[in-house]
C-alpha positions as CSV (number, residue, x, y, z in Angstrom):
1,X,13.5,20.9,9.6
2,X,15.6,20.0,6.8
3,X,17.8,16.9,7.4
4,X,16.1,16.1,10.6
5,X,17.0,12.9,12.7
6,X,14.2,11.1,14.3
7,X,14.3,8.3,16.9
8,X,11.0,6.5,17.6
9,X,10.8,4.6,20.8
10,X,8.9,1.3,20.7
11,X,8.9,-2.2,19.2
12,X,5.4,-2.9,17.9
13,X,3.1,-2.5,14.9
14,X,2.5,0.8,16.0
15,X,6.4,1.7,15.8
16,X,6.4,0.4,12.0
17,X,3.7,2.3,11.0
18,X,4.9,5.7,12.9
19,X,8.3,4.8,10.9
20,X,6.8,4.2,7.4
21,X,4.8,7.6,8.2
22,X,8.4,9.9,9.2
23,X,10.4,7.9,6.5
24,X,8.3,9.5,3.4
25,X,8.7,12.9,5.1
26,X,11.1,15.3,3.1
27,X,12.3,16.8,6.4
28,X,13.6,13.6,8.1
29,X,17.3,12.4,6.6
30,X,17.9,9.5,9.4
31,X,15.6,7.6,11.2
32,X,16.1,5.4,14.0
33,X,14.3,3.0,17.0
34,X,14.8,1.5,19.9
35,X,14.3,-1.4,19.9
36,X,12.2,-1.7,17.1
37,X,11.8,-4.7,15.3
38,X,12.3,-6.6,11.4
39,X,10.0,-3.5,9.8
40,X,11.7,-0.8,11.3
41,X,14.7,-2.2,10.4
42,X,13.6,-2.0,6.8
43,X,12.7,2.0,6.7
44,X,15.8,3.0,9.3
45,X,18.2,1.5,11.9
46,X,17.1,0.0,14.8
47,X,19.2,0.5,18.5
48,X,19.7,-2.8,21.1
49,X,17.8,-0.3,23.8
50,X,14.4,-0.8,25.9
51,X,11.8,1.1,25.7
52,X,11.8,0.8,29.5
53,X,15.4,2.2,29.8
54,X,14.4,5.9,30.3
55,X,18.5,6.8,30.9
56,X,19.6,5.0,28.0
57,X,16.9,6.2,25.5
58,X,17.7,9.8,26.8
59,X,21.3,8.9,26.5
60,X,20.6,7.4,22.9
61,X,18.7,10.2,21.3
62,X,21.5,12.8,22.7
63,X,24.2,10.4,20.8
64,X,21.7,10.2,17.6
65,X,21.6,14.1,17.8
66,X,17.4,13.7,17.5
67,X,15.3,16.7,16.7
68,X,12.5,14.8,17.2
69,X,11.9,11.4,19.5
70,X,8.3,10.2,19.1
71,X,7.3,7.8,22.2
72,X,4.8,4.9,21.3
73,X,4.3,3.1,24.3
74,X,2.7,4.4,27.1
75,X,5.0,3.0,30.4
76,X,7.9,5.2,29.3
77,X,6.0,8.5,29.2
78,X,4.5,7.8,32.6
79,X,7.8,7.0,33.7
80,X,8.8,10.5,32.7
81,X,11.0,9.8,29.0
82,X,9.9,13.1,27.9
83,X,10.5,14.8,31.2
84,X,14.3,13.7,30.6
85,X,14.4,14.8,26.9
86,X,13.1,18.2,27.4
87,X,15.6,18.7,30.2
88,X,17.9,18.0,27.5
89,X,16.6,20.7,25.3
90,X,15.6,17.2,22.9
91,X,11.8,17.9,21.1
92,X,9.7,14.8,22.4
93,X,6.3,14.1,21.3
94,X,4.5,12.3,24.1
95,X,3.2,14.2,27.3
96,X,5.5,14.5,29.8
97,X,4.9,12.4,33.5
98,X,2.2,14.4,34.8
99,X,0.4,14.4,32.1
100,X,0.6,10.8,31.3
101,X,-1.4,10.2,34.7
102,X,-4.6,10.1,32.4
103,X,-3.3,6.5,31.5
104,X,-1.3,5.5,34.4
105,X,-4.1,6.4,36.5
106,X,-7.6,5.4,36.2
107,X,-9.0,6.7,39.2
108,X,-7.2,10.2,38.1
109,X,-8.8,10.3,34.7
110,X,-11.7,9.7,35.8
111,X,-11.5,13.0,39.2
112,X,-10.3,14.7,36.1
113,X,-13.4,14.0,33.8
114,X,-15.9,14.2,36.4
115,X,-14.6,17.6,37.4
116,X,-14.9,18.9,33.7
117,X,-18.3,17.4,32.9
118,X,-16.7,15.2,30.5
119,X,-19.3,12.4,29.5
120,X,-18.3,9.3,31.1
121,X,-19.4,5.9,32.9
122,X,-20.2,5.9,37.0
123,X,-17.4,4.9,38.6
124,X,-17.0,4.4,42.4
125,X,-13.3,3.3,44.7
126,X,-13.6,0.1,47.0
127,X,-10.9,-0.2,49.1
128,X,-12.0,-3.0,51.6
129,X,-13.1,-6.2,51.3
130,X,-16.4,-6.0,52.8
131,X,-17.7,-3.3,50.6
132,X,-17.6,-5.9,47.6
133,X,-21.0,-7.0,47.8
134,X,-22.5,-3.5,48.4
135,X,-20.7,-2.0,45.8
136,X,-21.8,-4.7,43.3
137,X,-25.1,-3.6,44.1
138,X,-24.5,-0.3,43.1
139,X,-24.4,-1.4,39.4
140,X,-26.2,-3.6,37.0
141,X,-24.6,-6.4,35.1
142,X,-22.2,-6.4,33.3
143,X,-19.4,-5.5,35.9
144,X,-16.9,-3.5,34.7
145,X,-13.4,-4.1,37.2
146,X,-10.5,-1.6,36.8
147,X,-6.9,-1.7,38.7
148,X,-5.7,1.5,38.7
149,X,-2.4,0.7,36.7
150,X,-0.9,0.2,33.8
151,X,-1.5,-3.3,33.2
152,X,-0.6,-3.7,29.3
153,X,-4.5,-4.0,28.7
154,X,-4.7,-6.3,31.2
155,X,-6.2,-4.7,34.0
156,X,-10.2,-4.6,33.5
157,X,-12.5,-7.3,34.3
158,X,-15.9,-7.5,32.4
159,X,-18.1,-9.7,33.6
160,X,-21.5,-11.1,34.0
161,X,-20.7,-13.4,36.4
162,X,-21.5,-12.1,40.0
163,X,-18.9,-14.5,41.7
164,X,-16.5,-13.4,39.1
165,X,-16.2,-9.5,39.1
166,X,-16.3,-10.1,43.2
167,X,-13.2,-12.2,42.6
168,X,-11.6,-9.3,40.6
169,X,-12.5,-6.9,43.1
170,X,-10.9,-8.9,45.4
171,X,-7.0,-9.7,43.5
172,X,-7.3,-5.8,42.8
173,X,-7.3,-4.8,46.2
174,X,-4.6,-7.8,47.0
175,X,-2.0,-6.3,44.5
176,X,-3.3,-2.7,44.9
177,X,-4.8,-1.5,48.0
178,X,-7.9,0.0,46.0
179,X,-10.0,-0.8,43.0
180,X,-12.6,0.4,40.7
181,X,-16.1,-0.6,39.8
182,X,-17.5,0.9,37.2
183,X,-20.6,1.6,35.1
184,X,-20.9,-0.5,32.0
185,X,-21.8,1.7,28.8
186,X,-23.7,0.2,26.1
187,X,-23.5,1.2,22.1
188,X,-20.7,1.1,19.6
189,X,-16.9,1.8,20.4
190,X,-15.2,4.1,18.1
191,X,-11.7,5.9,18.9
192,X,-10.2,9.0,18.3
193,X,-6.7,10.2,18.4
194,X,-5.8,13.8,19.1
195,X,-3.0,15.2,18.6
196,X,-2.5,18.3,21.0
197,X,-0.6,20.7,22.6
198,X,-1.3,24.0,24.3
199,X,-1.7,25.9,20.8
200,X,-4.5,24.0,19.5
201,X,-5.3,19.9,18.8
202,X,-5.6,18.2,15.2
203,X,-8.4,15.2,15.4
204,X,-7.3,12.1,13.1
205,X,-10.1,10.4,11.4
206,X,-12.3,8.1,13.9
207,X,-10.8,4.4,14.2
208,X,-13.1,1.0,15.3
209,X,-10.5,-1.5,16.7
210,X,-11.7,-5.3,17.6
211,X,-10.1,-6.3,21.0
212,X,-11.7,-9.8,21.3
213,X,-10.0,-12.8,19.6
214,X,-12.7,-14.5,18.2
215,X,-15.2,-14.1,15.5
216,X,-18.0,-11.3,16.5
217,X,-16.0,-10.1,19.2
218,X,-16.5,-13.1,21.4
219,X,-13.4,-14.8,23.5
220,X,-10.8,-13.3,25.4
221,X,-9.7,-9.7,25.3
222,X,-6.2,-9.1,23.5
223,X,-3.9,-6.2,22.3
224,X,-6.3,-5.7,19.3
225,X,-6.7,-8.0,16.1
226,X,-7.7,-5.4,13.9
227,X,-8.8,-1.8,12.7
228,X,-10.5,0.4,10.4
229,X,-10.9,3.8,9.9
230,X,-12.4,6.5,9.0
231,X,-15.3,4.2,11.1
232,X,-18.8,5.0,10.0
233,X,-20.7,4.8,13.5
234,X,-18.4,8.1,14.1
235,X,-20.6,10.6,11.7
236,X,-19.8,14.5,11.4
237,X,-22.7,15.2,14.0
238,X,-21.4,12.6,16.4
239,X,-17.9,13.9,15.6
240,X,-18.9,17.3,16.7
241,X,-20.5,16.3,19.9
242,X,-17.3,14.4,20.6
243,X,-15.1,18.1,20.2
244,X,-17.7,20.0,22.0
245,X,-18.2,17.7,25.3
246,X,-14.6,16.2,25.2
247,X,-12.1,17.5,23.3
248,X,-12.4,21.2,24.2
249,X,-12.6,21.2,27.9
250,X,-10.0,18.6,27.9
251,X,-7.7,20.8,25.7
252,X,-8.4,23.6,28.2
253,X,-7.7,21.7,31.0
254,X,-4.4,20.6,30.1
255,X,-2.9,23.7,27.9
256,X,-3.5,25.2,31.4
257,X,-1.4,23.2,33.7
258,X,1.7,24.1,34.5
259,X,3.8,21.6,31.9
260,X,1.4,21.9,29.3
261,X,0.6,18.3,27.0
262,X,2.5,17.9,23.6
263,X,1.3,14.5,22.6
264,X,-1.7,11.5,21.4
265,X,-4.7,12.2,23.6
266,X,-6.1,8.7,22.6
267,X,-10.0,9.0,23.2
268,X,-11.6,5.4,23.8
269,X,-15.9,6.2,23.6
270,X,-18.9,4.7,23.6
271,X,-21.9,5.8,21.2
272,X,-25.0,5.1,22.3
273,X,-28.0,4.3,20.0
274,X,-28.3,8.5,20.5
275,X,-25.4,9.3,18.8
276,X,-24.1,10.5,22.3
277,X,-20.4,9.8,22.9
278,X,-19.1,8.8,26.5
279,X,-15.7,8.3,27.2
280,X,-14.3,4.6,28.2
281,X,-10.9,5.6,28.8
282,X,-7.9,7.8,27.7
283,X,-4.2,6.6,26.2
284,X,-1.3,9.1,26.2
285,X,-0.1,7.9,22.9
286,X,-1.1,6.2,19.6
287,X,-3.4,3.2,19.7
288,X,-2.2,0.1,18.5
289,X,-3.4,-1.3,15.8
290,X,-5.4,2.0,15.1
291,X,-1.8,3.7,14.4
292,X,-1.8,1.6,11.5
293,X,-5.2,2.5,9.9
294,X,-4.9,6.4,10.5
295,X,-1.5,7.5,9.8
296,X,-1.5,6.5,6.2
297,X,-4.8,8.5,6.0
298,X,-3.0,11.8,6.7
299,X,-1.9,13.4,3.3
300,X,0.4,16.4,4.6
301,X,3.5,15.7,6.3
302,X,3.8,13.9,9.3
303,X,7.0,14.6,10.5
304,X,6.0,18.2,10.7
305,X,2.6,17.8,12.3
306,X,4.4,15.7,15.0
307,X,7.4,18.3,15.8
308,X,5.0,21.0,15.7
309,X,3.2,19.2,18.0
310,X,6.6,18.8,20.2
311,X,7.0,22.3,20.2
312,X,4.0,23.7,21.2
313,X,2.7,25.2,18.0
314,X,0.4,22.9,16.5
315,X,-2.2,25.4,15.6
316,X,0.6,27.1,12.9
317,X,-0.1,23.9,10.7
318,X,-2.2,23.0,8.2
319,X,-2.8,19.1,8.3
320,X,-4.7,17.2,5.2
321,X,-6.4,14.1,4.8
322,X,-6.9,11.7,2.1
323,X,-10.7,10.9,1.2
324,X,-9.8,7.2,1.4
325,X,-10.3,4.2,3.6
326,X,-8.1,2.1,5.6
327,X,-8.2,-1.3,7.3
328,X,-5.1,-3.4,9.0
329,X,-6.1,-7.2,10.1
330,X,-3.3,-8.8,13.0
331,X,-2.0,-12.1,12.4
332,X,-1.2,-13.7,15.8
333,X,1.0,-16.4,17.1
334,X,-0.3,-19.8,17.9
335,X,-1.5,-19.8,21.1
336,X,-2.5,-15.9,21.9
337,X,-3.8,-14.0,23.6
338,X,-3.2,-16.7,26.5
339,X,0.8,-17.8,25.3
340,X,2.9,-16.8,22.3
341,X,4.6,-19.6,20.3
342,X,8.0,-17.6,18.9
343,X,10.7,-18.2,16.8
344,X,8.7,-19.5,13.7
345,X,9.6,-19.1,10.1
346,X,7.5,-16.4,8.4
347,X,7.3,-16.3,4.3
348,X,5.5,-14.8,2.1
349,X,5.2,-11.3,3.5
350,X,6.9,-9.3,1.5
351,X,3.9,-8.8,-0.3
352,X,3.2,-5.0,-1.6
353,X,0.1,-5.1,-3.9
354,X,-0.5,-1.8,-5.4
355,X,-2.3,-0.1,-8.3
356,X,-3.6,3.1,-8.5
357,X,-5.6,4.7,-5.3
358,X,-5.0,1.2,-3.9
359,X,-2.3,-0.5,-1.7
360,X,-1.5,-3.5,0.4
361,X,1.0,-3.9,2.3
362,X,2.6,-5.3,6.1
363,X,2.9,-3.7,9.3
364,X,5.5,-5.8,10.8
365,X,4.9,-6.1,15.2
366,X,7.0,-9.4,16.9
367,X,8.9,-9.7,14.5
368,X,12.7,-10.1,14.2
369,X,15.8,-11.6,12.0
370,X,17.4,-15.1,12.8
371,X,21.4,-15.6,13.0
372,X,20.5,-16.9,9.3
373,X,18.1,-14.1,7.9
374,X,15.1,-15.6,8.2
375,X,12.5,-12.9,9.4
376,X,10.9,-15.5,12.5
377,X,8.0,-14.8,14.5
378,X,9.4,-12.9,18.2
379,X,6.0,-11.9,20.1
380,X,1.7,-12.3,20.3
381,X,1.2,-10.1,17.5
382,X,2.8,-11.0,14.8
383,X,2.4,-8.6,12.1
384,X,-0.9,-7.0,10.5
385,X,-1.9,-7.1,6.7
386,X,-2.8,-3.2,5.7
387,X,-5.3,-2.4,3.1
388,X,-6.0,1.7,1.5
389,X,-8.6,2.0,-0.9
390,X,-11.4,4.5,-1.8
391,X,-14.0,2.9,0.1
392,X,-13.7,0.9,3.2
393,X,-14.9,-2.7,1.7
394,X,-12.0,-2.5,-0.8
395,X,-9.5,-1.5,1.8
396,X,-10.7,-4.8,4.2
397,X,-10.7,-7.1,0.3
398,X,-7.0,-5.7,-0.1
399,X,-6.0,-6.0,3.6
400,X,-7.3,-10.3,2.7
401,X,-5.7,-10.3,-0.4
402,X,-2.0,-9.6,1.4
403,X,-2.9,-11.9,4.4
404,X,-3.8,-14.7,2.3
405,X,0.3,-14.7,0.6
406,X,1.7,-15.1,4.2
407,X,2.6,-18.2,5.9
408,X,2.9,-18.7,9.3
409,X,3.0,-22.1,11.3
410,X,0.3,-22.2,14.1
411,X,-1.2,-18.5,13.3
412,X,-4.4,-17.1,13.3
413,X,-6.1,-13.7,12.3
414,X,-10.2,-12.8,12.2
415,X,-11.6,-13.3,9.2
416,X,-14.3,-10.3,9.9
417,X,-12.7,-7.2,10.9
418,X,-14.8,-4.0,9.9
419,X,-17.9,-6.6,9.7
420,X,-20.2,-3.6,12.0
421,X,-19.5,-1.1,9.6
422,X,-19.9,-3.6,6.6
């Protein structure tokens, strides 16, 4: 592994915390993204290519001479990126197409769960416009509305409102053909990110994210304004339940197909007042912002846990955890989740507070450089402030302390991320 070149495809906050994570490994010598944005620019080299360019990423990592390409979104891997590496004899971490049909594919994951016992919601397929009403029936409010696509987050309805899940229901057969209504499941959200192949699996500690913009998780959904981790509704007993009903059957499932899965098997549960985990949905990669809360948790070496991984032979590893906390809070542009005003001035983020066990620092997202050099704001999430301490109030104080040094015209951030937990 010595001297390894690594290209990570992505442009988010989840990119720039992957990057910080491979640039302190000793095996990587050169790392590189594409497209990547003003932090990845800071720990390696950043390449003018999409992430949706599955020919010229391919193309890109054969020029970079890559033993490793890790993929952080989720649209390239269902649109078969690591297909085209491994044809290419390239190491990819990131399932290959099939595989990522547990997130392109709703209705899949959920055949696939049902036919492995896997704890989950009820879930039933309306595919005509008069079964709406029936259907409704079938559940008790809140509605829960899925398309069954990748819709950058943007594909589930939740609703009280009769009138308005019908009206879901309805654009999702429109654009689609079919929809899904399902169960809604009550408790405490908590995720977990596996990292797997058909050796064995490594569980990261447990992350809470908040998806809502507002204060106590009220207004619109968004990409996520904030994490924690390890979270403390996910206890060792619940944590076990969680490898015993989930993890393991799903790890047999897929270490049997015929491409096995080398990748995140993101795990997004519900834990009801029981302590009984259900699952909400899966990812095929690293959650976003929970990237950023759980990488700088693991103490071994990361680049080697992920080629493992890529390889097939994660189970020959030895992966170790630091005893601290972590906890990342998302500044966003004026305007989001609903618009995104760019190209604003930011200052004051080069903030790295640090002493001892504890650290603060930046996980840049849509962010970029200016003709002139000013680093200017380029997307909804801007950047997140990143807190590690020894115990999780500390780590959110620190992750406050960075946030309050940057300056941002128009932005705004939650001022009580980890506030269940606290």
């Amino acid at each position: 592994m010595t001297g390894m070149t690594v290209l990570v495809v992505g442009g988010g906050g989840r990119e720039h915390a992957l990057g910080i994570g491979l640039a302190a490994s000793e095996s990587v010598a050169s790392l590189h993204t594409a497209p990547g944005n003003a932090g990845t620019a800071m720990v390696g080299t950043n390449h003018d290519v999409s992430s949706s360019d599955i020919d010229g990423l391919a193309s890109l990592a054969e020029e970079l001479g890559a033993g490793l390409v890790v993929v952080g979104p989720e649209a390239p891997l269902v649109d078969g990126l690591a297909d085209s590496l491994r044809a290419k004899g390239i190491a990819c971490f990131g399932p290959h197409s099939e595989g990522a049909r547990l997130e392109g594919s709703k209705l899949h994951a959920k055949r696939v769960m049902q036919s492995l016992g896997v704890p989950t919601g009820g879930c039933i397929v309306v595919e005509a416009a008069d079964e709406i009403d029936a259907a409704l029936d079938l559940f008790e409010a809140p509605w829960v509305v899925k398309r069954d696509v990748l819709a950058a987050g943007k594909g589930v309805t939740v609703t009280l409102d009769r009138q308005q899940a019908a009206d879901a229901l309805a654009r999702g057969l429109e654009s689609d053909g079919f929809v899904l209504l399902e169960e809604h499941l009550f408790g405490e959200e908590a995720s977990v990110l596996v990292v797997m192949d058909e050796s064995g699996y490594v569980c990261l500690p447990a992350s809470q994210d908040h998806k809502r913009v507002g204060e106590g998780d009220t207004g619109p959904n968004t990409g996520g304004m904030g994490a924690y981790a390890p979270a403390p509704v996910a206890t060792p007993t619940v944590l076990q339940r969680v490898v015993d009903e989930i993890v393991e059957p799903m790890h047999h499932h897929l270490r049997n197909q015929v491409t096995p899965y080398r990748g995140c098997l993101y795990l997004g549960l519900m834990i009801d007042s029981e302590g009984a985990p259900r699952v909400i949905e899966f990812n095929v990669r690293f959650g976003d912002p929970e990237t950023q809360v759980t990488v700088p948790l693991i103490s071994s070496d990361f680049a080697e846990l992920l080629l493992a991984c890529a390889e097939g032979r994660v189970s020959e590893i030895e992966v170790d955890f630091h005893t601290h906390s972590a906890a990342t809070v998302v500044l966003a542009s004026e305007g989001y989740p609903a618009s995104s005003a760019t190209g604003r001035v930011i200052s004051g983020s080069e903030v790295d507070l640090g002493e001892g066990e504890i650290s603060g620092f930046v996980h840049y997202a849509g962010t970029m450089f200016d003709g002139s050099g000013n680093l200017v704001s380029s997307g909804g999430r801007v950047l997140a402030a990143t807190g590690i301490a020894p115990d999780l109030r500390s780590a959110v104080g620190v992750a406050y302390e960075v946030m309050r040094c940057i300056e941002l015209e128009g932005s705004h951030f939650r001022s009580d991320i980890a506030y269940r937990a606290l």
